[in-house]
N, CA, C and O atoms as CSV, one atom per row, in Angstrom:
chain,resi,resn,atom,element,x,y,z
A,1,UNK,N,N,0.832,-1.189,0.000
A,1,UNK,CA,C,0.000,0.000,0.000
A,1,UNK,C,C,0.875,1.250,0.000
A,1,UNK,O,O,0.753,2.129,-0.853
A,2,UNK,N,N,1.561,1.281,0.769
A,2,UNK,CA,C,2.988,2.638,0.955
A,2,UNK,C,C,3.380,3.068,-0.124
A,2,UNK,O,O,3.427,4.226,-0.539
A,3,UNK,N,N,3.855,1.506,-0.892
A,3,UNK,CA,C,4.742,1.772,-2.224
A,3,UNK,C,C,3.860,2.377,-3.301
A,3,UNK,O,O,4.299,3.090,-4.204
A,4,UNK,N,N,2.541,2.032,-3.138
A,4,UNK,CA,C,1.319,2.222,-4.224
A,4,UNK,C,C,1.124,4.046,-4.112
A,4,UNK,O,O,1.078,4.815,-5.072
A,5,UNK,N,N,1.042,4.377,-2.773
A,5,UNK,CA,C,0.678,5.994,-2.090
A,5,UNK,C,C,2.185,6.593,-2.721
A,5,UNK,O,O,2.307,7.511,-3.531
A,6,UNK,N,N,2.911,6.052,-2.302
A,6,UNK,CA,C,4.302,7.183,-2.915
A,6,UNK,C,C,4.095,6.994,-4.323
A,6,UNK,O,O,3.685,8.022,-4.862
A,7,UNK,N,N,4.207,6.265,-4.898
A,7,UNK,CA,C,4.178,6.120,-6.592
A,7,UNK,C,C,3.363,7.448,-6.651
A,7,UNK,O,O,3.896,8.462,-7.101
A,8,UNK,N,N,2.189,7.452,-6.241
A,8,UNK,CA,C,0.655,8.113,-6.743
A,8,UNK,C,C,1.232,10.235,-6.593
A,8,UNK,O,O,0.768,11.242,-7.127
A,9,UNK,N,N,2.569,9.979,-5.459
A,9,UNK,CA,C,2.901,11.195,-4.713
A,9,UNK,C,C,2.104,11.433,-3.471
A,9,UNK,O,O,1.912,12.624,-3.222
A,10,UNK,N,N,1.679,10.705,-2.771
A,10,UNK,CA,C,1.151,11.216,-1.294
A,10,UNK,C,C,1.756,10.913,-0.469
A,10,UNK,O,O,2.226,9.796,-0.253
A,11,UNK,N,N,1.913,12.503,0.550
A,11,UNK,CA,C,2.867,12.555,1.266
A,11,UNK,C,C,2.634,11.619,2.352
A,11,UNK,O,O,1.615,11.721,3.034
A,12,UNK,N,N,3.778,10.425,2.634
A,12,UNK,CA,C,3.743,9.892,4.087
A,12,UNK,C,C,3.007,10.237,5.229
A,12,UNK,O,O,2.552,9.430,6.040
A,13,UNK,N,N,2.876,11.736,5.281
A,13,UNK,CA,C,2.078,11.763,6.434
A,13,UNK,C,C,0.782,11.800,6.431
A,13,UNK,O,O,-0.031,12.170,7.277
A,14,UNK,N,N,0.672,11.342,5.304
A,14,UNK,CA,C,-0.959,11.458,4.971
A,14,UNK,C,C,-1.404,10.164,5.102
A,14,UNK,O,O,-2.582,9.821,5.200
A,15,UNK,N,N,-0.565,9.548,5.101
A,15,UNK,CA,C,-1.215,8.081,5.394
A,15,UNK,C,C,-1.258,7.081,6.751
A,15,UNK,O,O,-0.409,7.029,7.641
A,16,UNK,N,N,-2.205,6.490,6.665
A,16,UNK,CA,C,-2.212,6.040,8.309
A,16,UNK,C,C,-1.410,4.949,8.490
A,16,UNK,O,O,-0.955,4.041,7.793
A,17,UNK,N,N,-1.357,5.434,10.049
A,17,UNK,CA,C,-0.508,4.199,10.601
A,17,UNK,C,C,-0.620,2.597,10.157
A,17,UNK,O,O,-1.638,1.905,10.153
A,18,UNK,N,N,0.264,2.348,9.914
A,18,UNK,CA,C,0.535,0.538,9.930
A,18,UNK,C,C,0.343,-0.238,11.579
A,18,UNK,O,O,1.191,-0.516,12.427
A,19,UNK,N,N,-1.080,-0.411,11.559
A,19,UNK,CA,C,-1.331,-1.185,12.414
A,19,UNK,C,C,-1.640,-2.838,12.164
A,19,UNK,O,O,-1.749,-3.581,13.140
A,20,UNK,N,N,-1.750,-3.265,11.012
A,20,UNK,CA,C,-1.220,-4.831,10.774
A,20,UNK,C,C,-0.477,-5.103,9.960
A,20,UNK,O,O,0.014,-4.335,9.132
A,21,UNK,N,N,-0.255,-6.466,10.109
A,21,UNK,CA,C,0.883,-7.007,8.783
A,21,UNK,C,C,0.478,-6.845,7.297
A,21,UNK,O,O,-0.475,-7.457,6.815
A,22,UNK,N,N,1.391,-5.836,6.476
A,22,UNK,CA,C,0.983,-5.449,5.189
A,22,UNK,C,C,0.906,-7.020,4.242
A,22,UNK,O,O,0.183,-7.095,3.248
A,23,UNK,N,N,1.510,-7.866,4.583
A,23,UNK,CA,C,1.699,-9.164,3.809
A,23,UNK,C,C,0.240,-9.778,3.791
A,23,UNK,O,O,-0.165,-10.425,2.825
A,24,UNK,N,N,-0.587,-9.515,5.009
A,24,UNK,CA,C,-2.062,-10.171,5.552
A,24,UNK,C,C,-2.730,-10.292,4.874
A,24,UNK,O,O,-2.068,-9.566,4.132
A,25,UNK,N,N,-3.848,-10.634,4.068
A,25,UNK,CA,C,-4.757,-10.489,3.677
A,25,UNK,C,C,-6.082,-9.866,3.986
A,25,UNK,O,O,-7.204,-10.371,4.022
A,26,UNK,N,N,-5.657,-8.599,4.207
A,26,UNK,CA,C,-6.706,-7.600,4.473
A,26,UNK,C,C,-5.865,-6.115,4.233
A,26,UNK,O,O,-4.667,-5.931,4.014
A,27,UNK,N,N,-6.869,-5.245,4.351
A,27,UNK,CA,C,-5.915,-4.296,3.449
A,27,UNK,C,C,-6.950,-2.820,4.316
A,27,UNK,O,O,-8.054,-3.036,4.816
A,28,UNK,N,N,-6.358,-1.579,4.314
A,28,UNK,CA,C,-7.041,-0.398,5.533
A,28,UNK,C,C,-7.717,0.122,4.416
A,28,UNK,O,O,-7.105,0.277,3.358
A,29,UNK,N,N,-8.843,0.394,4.518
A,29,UNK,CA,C,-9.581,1.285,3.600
A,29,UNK,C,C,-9.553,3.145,4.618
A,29,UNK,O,O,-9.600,3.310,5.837
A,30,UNK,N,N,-9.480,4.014,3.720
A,30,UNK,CA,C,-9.397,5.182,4.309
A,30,UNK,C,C,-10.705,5.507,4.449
A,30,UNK,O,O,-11.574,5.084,3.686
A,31,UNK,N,N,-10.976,6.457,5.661
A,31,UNK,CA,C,-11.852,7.136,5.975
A,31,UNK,C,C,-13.312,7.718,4.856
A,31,UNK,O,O,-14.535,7.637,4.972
A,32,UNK,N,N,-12.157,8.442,3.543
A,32,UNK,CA,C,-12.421,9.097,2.853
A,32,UNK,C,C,-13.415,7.914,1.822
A,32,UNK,O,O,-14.571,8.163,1.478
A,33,UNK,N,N,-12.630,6.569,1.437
A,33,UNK,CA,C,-13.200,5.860,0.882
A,33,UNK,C,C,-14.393,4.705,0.966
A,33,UNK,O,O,-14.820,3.918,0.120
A,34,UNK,N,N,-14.794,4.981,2.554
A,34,UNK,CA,C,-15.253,3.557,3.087
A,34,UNK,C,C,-16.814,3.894,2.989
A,34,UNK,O,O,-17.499,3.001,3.488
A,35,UNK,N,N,-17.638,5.112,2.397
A,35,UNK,CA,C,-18.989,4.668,1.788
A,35,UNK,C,C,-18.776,4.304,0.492
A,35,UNK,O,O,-19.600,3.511,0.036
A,36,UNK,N,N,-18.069,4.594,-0.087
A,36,UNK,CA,C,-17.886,3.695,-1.579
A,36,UNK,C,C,-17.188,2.326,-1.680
A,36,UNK,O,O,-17.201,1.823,-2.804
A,37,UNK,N,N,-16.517,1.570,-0.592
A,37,UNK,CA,C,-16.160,0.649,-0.532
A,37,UNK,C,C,-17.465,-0.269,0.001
A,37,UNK,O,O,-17.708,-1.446,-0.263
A,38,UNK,N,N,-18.067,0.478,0.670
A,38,UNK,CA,C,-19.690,-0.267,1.562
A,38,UNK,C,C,-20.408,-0.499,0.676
A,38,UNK,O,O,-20.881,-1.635,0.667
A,39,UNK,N,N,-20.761,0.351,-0.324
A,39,UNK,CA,C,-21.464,0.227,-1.390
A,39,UNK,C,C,-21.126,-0.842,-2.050
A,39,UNK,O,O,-21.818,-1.859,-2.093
A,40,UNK,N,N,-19.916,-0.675,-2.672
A,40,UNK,CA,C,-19.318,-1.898,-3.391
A,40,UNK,C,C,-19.656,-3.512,-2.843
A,40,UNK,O,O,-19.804,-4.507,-3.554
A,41,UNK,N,N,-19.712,-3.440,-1.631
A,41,UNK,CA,C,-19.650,-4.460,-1.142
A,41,UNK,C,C,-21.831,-4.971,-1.120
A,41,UNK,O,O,-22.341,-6.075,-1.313
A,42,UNK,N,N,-22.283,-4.082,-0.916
A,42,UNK,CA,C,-23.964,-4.003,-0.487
A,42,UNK,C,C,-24.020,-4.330,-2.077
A,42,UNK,O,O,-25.222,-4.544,-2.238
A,43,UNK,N,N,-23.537,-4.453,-3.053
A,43,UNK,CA,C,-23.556,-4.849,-4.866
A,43,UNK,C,C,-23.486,-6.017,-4.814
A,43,UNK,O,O,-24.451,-6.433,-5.456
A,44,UNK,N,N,-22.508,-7.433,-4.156
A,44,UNK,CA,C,-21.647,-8.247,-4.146
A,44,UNK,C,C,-22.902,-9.508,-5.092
A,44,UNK,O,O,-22.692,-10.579,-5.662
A,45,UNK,N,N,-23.834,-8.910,-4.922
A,45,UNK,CA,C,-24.843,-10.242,-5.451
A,45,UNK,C,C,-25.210,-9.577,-6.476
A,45,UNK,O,O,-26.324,-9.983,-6.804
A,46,UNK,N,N,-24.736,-8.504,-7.371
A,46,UNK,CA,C,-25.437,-8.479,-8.649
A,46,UNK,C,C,-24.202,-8.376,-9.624
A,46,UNK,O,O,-24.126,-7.590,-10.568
A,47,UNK,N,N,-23.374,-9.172,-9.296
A,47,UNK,CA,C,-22.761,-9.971,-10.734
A,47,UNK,C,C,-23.622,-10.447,-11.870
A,47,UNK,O,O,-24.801,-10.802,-11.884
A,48,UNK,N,N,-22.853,-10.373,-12.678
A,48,UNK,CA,C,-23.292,-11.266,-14.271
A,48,UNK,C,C,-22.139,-11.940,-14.212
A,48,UNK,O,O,-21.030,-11.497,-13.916
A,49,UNK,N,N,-22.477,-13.139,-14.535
A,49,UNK,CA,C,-21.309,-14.248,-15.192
A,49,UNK,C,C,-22.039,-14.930,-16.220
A,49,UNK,O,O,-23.260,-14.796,-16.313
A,50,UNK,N,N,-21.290,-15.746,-17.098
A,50,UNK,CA,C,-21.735,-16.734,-17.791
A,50,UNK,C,C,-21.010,-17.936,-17.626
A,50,UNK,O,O,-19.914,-17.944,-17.066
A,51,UNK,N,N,-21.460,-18.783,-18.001
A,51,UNK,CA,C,-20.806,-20.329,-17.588
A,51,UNK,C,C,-19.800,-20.597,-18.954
A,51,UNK,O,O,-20.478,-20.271,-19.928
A,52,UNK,N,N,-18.925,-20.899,-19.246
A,52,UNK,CA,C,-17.789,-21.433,-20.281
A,52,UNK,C,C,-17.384,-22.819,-19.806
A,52,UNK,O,O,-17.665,-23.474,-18.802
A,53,UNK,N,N,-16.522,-23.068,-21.024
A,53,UNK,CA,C,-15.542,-24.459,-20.907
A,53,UNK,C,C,-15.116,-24.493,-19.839
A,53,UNK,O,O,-15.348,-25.458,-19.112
A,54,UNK,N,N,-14.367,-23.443,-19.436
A,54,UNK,CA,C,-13.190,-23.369,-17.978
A,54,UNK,C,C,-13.881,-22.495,-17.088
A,54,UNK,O,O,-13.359,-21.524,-16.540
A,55,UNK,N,N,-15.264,-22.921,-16.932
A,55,UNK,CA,C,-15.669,-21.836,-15.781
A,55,UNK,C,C,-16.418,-21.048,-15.844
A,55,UNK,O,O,-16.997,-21.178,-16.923
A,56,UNK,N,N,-16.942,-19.927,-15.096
A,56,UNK,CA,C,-17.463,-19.301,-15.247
A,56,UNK,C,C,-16.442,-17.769,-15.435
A,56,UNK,O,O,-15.328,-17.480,-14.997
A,57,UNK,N,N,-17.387,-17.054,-16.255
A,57,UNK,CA,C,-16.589,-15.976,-16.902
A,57,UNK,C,C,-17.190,-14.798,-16.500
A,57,UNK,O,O,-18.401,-14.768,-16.718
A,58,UNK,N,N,-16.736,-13.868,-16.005
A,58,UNK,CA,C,-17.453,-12.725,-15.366
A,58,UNK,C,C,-17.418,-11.752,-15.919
A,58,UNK,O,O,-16.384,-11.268,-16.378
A,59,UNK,N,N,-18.740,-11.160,-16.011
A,59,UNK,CA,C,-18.927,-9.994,-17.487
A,59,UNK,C,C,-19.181,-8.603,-16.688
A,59,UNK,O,O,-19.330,-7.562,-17.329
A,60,UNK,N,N,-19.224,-8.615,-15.372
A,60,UNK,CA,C,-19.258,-7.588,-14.899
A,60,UNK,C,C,-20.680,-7.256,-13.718
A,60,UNK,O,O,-21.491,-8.084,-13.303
A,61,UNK,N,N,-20.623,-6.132,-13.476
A,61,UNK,CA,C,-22.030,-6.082,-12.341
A,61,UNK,C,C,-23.127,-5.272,-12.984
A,61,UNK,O,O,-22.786,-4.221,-13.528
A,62,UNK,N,N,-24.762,-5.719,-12.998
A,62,UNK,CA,C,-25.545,-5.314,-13.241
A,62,UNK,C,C,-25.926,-4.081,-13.013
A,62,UNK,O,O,-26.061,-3.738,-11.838
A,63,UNK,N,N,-26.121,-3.377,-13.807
A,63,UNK,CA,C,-25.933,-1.860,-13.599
A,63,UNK,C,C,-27.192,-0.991,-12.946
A,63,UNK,O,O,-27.088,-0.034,-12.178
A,64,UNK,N,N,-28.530,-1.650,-13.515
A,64,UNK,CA,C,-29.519,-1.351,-12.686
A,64,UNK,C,C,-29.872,-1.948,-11.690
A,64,UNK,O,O,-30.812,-1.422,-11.095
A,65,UNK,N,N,-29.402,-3.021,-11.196
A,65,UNK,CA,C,-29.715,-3.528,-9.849
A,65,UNK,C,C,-28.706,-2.752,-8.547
A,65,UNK,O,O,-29.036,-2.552,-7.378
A,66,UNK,N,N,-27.088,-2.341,-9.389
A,66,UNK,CA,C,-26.600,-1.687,-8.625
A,66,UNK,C,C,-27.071,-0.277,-8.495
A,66,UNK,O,O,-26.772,0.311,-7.455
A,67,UNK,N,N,-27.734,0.318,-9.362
A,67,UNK,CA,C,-28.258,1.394,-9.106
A,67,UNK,C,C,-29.898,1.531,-8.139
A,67,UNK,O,O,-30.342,2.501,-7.525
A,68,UNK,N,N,-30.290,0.612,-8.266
A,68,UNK,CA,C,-31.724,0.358,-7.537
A,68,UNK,C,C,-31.013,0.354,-5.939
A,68,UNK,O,O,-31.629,0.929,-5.041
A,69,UNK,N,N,-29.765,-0.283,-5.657
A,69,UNK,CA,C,-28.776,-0.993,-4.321
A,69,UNK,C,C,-29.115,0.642,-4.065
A,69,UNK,O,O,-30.048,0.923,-3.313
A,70,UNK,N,N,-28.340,1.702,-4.706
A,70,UNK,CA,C,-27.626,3.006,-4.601
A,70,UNK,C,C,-28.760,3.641,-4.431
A,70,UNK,O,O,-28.558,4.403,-3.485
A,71,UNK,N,N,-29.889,3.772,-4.821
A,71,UNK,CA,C,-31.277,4.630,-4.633
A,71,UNK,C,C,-32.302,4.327,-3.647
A,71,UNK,O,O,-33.319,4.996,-3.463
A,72,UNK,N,N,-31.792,2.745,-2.717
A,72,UNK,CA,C,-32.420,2.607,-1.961
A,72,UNK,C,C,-32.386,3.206,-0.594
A,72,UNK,O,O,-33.391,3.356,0.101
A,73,UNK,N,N,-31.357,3.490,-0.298
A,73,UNK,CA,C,-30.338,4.238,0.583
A,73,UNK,C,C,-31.231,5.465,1.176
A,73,UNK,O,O,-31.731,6.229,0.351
A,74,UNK,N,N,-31.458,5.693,2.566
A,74,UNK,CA,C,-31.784,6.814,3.386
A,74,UNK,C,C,-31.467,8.082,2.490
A,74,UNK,O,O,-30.508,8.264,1.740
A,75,UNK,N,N,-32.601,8.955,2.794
A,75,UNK,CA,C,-32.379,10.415,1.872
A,75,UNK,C,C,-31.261,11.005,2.505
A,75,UNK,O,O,-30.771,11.850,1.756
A,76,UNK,N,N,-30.623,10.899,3.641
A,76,UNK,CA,C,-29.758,12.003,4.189
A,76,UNK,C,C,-28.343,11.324,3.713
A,76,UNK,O,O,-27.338,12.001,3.498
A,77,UNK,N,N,-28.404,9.671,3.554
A,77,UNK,CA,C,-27.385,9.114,2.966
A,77,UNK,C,C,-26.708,9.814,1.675
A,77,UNK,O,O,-25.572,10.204,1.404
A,78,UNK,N,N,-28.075,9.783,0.945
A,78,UNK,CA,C,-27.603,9.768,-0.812
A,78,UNK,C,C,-27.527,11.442,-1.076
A,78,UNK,O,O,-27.273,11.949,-2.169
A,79,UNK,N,N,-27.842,12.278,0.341
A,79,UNK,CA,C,-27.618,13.761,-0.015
A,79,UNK,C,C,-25.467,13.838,0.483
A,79,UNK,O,O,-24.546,14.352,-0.150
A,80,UNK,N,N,-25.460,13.150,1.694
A,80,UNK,CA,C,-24.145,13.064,1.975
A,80,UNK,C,C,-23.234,12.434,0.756
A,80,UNK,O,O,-22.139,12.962,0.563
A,81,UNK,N,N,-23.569,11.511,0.063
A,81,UNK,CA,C,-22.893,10.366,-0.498
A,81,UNK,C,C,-23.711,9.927,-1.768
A,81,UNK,O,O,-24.358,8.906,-1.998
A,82,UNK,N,N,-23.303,11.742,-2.964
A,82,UNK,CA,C,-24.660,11.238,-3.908
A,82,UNK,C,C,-24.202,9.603,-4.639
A,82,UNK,O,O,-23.268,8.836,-4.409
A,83,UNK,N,N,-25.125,9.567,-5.400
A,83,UNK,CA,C,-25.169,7.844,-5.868
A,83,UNK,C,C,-24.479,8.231,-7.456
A,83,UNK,O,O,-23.929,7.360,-8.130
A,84,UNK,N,N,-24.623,9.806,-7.957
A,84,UNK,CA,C,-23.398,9.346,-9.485
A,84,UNK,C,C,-21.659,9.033,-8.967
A,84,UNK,O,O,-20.757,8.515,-9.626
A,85,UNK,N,N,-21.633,9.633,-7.387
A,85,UNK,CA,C,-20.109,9.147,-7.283
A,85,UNK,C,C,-19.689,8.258,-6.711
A,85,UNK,O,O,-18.495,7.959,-6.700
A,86,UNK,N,N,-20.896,7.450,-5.916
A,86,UNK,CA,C,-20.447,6.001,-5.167
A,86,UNK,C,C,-20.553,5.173,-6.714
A,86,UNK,O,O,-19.844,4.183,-6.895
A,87,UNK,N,N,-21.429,5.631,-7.724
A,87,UNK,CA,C,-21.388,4.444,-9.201
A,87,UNK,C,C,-20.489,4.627,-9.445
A,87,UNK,O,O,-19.812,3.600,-9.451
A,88,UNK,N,N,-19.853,5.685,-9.760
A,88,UNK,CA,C,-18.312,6.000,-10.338
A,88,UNK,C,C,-17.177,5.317,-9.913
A,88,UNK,O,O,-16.328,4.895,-10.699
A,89,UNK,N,N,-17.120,5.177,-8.604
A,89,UNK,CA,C,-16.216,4.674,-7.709
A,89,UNK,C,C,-16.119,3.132,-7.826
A,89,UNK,O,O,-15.170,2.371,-8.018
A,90,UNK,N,N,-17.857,2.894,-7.584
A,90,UNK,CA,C,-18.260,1.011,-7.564
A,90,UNK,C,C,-17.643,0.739,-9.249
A,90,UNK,O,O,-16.795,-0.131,-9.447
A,91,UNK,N,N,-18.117,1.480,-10.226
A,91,UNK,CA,C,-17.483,0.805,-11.702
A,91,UNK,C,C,-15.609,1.065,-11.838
A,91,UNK,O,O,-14.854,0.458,-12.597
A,92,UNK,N,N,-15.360,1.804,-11.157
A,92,UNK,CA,C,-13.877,1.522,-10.989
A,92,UNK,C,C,-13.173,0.443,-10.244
A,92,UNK,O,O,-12.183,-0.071,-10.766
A,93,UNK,N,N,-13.571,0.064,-9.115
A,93,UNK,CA,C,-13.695,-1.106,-8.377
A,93,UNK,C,C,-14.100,-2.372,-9.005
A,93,UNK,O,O,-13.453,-3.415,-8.905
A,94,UNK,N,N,-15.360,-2.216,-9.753
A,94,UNK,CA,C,-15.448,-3.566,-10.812
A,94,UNK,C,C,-14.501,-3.539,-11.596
A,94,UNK,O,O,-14.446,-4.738,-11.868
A,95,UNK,N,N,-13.893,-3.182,-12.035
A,95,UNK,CA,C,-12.942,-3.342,-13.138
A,95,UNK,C,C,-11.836,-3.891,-12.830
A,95,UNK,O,O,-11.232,-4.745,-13.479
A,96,UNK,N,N,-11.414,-3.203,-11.389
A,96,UNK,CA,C,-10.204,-4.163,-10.961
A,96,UNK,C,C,-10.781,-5.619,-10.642
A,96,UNK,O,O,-10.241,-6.634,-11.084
A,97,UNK,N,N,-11.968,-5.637,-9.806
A,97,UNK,CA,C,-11.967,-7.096,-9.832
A,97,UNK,C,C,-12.896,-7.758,-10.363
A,97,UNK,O,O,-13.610,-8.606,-9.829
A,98,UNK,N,N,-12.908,-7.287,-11.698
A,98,UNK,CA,C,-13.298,-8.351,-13.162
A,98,UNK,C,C,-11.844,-8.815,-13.428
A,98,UNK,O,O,-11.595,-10.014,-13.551
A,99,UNK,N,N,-10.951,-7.928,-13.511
A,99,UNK,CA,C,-9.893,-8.684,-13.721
A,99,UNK,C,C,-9.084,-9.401,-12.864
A,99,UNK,O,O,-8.159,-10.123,-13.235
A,100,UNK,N,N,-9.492,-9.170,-11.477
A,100,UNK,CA,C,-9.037,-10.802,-10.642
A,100,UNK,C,C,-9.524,-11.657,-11.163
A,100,UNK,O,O,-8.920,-12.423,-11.914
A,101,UNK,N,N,-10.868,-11.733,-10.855
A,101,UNK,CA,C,-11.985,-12.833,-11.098
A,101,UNK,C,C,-11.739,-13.834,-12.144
A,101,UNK,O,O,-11.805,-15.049,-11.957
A,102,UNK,N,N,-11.387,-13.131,-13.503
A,102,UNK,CA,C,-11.191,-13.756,-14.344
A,102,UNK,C,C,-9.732,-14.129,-14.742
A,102,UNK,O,O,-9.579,-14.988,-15.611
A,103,UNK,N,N,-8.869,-13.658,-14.279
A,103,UNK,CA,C,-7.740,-14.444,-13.937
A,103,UNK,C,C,-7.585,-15.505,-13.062
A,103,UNK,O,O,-6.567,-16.121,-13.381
A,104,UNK,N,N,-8.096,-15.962,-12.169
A,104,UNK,CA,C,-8.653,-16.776,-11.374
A,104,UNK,C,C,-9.443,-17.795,-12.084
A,104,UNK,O,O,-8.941,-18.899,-11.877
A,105,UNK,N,N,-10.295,-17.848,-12.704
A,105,UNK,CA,C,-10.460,-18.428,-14.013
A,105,UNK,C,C,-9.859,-19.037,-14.894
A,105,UNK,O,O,-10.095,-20.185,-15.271
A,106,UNK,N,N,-8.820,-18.115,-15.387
A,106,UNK,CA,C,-7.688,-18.454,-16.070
A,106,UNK,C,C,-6.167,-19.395,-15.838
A,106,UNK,O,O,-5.408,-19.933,-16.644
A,107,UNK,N,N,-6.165,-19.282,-14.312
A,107,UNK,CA,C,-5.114,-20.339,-13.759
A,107,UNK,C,C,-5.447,-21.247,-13.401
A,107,UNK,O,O,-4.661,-22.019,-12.853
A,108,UNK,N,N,-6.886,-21.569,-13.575
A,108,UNK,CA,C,-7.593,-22.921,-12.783
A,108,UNK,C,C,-6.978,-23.862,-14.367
A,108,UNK,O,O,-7.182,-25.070,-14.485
């Protein structure tokens, strides 16, 4: 994560403390990011896949079900945390992990 923040240019002190093992499998979401990471996650069941030879192949997340997810949300929510920039955020997030997913796929 460190090496990822300096690449990007953010200054060290902007980033929070290392309170677990970076090797772990879990990773700190910032302050700044964690209603768009919630979101992302409140999506997790409206994948599309299709079934193939080697698996299933993942075409990405349903766009109106994630938007129905995003509009269901408390009015004071979606005035804090409108829903064109948690989509923005959630379709950037799919993208990275369409391409786990389906690499994962691919080494099976």
């Amino acid at each position: 994560m460190r090496q990822g923040a300096r690449a990007l240019g953010v200054p060290a002190e902007s980033l929070p403390p290392i309170e677990e093992d970076e090797t772990a499998d879990a990773c700190v979401v910032w302050s700044i990011n964690l209603p768009s990471v919630l979101a992302f996650l409140e999506c997790d069941t409206q994948w599309r896949a299709v079934a193939g030879m080697g698996g299933l192949i993942w075409l990405g997340l349903d766009y109106t079900a994630v938007l129905a997810t995003l509009n269901s949300r408390p009015r004071a929510e979606r005035r804090q945390h409108p829903t064109r920039k948690l989509f923005a955020d959630i379709r950037l997030m799919e993208d990275t992990a369409l391409a786990i997913r389906n690499e994962e796929r691919d080494d099976a």
